[in-house]
N, C-alpha and C positions, 0 to 999 in steps of 0.2 A: 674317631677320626681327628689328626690334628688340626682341621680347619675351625672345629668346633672347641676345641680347647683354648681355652684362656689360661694366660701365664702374666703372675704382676710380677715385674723387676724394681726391684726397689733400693736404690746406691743413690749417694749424695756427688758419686763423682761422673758427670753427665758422659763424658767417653767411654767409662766405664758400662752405662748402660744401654748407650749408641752401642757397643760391639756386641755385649751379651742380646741385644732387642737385635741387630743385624741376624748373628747367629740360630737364634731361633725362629725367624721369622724366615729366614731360607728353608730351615726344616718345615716351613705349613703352620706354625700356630699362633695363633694369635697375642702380638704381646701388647702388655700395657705398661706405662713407667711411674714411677714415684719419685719424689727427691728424699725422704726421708719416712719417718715412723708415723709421724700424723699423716701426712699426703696420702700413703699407703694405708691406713683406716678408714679414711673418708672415701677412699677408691674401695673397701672392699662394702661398703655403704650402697654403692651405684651397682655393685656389676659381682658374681658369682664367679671367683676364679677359682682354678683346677691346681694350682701348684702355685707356691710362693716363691721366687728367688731373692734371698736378703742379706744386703751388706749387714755387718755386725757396726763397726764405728759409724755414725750419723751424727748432724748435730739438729740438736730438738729431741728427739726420738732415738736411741738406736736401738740394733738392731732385738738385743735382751730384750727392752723394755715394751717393743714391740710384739715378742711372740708371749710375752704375760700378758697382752691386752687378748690377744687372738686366741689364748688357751680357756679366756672366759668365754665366749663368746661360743654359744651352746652352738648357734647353727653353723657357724665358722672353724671349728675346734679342730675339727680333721682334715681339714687342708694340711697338706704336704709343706711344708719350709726348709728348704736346701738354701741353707748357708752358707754365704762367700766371706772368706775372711782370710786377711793378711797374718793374722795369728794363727805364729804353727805350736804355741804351748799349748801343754795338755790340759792346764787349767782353765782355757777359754774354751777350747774344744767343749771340757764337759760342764763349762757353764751353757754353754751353747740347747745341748741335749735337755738340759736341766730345767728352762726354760718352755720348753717345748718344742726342741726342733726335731727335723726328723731327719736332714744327715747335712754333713759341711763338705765344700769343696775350697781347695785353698786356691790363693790367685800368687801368680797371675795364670788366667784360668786357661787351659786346656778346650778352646770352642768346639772343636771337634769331638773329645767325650763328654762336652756339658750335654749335648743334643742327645748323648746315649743314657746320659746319667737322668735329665729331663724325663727322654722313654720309658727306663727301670722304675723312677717313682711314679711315672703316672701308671704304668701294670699296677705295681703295688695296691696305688689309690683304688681302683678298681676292684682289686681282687677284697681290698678290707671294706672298700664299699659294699660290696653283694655279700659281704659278711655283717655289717652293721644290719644291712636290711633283712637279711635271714633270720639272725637273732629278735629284731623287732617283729615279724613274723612270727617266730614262736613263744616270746613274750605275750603276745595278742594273744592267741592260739592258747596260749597256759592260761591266759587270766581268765577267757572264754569256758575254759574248759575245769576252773578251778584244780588247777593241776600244776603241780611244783615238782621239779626233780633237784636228786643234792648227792652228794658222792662224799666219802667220810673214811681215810686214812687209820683202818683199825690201830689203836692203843696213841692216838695223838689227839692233839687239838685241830688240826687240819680238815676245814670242813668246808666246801663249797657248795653253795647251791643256789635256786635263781630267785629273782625275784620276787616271782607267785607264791613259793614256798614260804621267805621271809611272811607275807602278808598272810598268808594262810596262818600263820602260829602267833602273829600279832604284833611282832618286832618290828615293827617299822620304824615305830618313835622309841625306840631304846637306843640311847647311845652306845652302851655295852651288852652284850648277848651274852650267853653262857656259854662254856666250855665243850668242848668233847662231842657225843652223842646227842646230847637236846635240844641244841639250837635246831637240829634237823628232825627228827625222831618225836621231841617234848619238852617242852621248858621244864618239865619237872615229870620223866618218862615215868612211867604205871610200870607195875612190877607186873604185869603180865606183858604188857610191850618187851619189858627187858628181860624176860625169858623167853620171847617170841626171836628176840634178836641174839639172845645166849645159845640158845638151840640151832638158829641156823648156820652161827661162826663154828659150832661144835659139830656140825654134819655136814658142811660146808657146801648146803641145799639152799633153793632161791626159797623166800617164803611169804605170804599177804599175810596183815593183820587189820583186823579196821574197831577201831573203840572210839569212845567219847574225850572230847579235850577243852578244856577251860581255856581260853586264851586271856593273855592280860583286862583285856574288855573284860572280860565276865562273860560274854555272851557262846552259851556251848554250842560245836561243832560235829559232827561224826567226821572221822579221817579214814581213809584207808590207804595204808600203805604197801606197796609191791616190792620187795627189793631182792637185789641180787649181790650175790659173794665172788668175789674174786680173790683168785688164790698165786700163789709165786710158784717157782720150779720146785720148792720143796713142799709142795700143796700145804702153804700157811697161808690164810684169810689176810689179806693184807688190806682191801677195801671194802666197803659197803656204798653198793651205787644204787638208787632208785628212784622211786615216786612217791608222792603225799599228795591226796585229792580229797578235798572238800566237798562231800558225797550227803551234806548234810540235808540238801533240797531234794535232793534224788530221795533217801528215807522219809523227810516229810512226803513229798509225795505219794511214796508209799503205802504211808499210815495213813491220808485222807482217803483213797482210794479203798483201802482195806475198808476202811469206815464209813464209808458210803456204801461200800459192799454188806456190812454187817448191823448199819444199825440205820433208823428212821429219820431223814434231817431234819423233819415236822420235829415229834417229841426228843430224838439223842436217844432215845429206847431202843434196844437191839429189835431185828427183823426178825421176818421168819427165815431168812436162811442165817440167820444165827439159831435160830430156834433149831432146827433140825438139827442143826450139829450138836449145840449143847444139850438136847434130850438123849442123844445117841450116847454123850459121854456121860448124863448122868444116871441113863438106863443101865450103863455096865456096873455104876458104880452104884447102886443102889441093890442091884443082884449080886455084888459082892460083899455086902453089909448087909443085906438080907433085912431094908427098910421099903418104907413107902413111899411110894411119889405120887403126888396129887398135881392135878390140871384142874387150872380155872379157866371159863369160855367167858369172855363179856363179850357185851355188843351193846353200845347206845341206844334207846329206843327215841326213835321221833330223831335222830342227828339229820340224817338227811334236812329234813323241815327247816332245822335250825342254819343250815347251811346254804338251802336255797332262798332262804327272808333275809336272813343277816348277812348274808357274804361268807365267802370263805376265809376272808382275815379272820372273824370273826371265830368259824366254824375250827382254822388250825389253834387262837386261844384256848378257845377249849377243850381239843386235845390235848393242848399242854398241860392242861389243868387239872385233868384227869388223870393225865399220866403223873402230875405230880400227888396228888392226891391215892392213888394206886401204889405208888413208893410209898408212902407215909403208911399205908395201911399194913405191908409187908412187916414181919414184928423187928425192931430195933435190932440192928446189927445186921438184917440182911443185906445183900448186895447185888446192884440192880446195872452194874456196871463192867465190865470184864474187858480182861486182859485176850489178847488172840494170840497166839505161836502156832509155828509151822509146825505140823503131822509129818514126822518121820523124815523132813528136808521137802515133803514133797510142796513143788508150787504151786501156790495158790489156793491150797488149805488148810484151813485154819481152824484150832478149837479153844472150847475152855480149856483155863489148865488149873483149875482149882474144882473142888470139890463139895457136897453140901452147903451149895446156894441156891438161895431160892432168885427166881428171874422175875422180871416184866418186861413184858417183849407186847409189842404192836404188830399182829398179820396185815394189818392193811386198812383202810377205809376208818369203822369204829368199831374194829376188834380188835381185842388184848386177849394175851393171854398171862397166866400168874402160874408158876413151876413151883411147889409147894415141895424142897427136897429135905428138910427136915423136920419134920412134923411125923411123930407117932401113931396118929390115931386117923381116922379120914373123920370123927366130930371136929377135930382141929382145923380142916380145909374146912368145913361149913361154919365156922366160929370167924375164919380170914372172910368168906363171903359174904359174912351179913354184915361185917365191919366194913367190908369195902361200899355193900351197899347204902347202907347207914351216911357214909362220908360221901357219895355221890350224890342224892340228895339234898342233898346243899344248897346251896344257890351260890353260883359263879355269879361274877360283877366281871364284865366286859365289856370295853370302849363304856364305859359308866351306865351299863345297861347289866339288868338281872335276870340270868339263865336260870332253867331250871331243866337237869336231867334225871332218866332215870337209865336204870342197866340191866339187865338180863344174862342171868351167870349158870351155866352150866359144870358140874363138876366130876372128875373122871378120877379116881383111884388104885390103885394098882402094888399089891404088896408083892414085889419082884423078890425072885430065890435065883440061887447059879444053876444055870443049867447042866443037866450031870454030862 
């Protein structure tokens, strides 16, 4: 509504701005006056105006000199400045622009379309204002969502993309980026990315890819990227437009989840539902090697005891203790730790994916179990028992106090053939 707009006039020649302040102030808005380039800084100091009207010659200030103060000036920057000026050469004209203006009217002025020309820039303002703010809107939105998009002019250097993107790949503080495909893509794109990206300009199909990225920090990332191909009238790839998201918290979370799911947070020792799974794949693979798989059963004797006198801080040390002492017993080179991958894509289960390891896995409470997957003979699982036993025995020092356990070990054998 014009009653709420503000309008600063600012001419050193006062009848000059008597008419222009008449003129607009018949159309409904509100004006204000300046005599020169200072007065009119210290005015935009007090009061938030919607549109500038400014003479070019002033003395103290003109009107140049003024919209380079206004072009710094981050929260004032987009104000509108319609330029009055007696100069019809082309050379002030574009020193005019050059400066920062954003259009000129020559005098002596036309009142009549000043009032239409005033309306046209303030639409404008309007219309780039609910654009600044949409963009900041999705600025937010991208940075919230660690999500960059960028569009890249196949076989040029012509790359654009936003902000989120830059910070995603770590260039913020480089003065100069790199060329072509990597500023968007990779600072130093993986040869499987660039055959990711070779294959979809050659089938001119949309495609995801998501890998690991060093950024200049050092500190690694997981990316995935979405992109789509655009093609000309002679179906030639002419752009690559898409996404790049920082998916790297999304995977962590992943993996602690998986890992709370699979292993003990007391000892770090896998569970029993990793046990199941990994007996299932070591059972196949033992009937197809045509060896033996030994189970060992512990249970602490007296643990309860120990955990209702001393506390349970006390009671989870030495679980840990055990469990590391249980590892140490396991013969040299076993492995008491394992990798998980998806079964066949399907979600959310998971198995070993190696072969002839022996396990220590914790069911629960104070039972262990010990997976005995390459060992010859079942004298070898009672050669691991008595060692285990031997080393339990011990005596732990906890909270500077000396424990003493013992164990109870069951053991189960089984020389597996392939079933016909």
């Amino acid at each position: 509504m014009t009653e709420n707009t503000n309008i600063l006039v600012v001419d050193d020649d006062v009848a000059m701005r008597f008419m222009v302040s008449e003129a607009l102030d018949q159309a409904g808005y509100q004006v204000h006056e300046a005599g020169n380039g200072i007065e009119a800084l210290d005015a935009l100091h007090r009061l938030n105006y919607d549109i500038i009207l400014l003479d070019v010659m002033m003395p103290q200030m003109d009107g140049y000199e003024f919209c380079q103060h206004l072009q710094s000036m981050e929260d004032k920057r987009h104000i509108p400045v319609l330029m009055m000026t007696g100069l019809d050469d082309l050379t002030a004209i574009h020193r005019a622009f050059e400066v920062g203006a954003t259009d000129f009217i020559s005098k002596p002025l036309n009142y009549t379309m000043l009032g239409y020309r005033v309306r046209y820039m303030l639409r404008t303002k309007a219309t780039a204002d609910l654009l600044r703010k949409n963009e900041l809107l999705l600025t937010r939105a991208q940075s919230l969502a660690q999500l960059g998009h960028w569009e890249w002019q196949v076989g040029s250097d012509d790359v654009s993309c936003s902000a989120e993107t830059i910070r995603i790949f770590g260039l913020e503080n480089k003065t100069s980026r790199p060329s072509g495909l990597n500023p968007v893509i990779k600072l130093d794109a993986s040869k499987s990315l660039s055959d990711v990206v070779q294959q979809g300009i050659e089938k001119h199909e949309a495609f995801q890819h998501e890998e690991r990225y060093t950024p200049p920090n050092g500190q690694d990332k997981v990316l995935r990227y979405d992109i789509q191909v655009s093609t000309d009238v002679d179906n030639q790839v002419t752009r690559l437009m898409g996404t790049v998201q920082d998916i790297t918290d999304i995977r962590n979370t992943e993996d602690e989840v998986r890992y709370l799911a699979y292993y003990d947070p007391v000892t770090g020792l896998p569970n029993r539902r990793f046990l199941l799974q990994y007996l299932q794949f070591n059972i196949d693979a033992a009937r197809r090697q045509h060896h033996k798989l030994s189970l060992l059963f512990l249970d602490l004797d007296n643990f309860k005891r120990i955990n209702d006198t001393m506390g349970h801080d006390v009671g989870d040390l030495l679980l840990q203790g055990v469990s590391k002492r249980l590892c140490q017993c396991v013969r040299s080179g076993d492995v008491v730790a394992y990798e998980l991958g998806y079964v066949g894509g399907g979600k959310g289960r998971y198995v070993v994916e190696k072969e002839d390891e022996n396990a220590v896995v914790r069911l629960g409470g104070d039972e262990f179990v010990v997976v005995l997957n390459s060992y010859k003979q079942v004298e070898d699982a009672a050669v691991v028992a008595e060692r285990i036993i031997a080393r339990l025995s011990e005596p732990f020092i906890l909270n500077n106090k000396q424990v003493v356990v013992t164990t109870s070990i069951g053991i189960s054998s089984e020389h597996l053939v392939s079933k016909p």
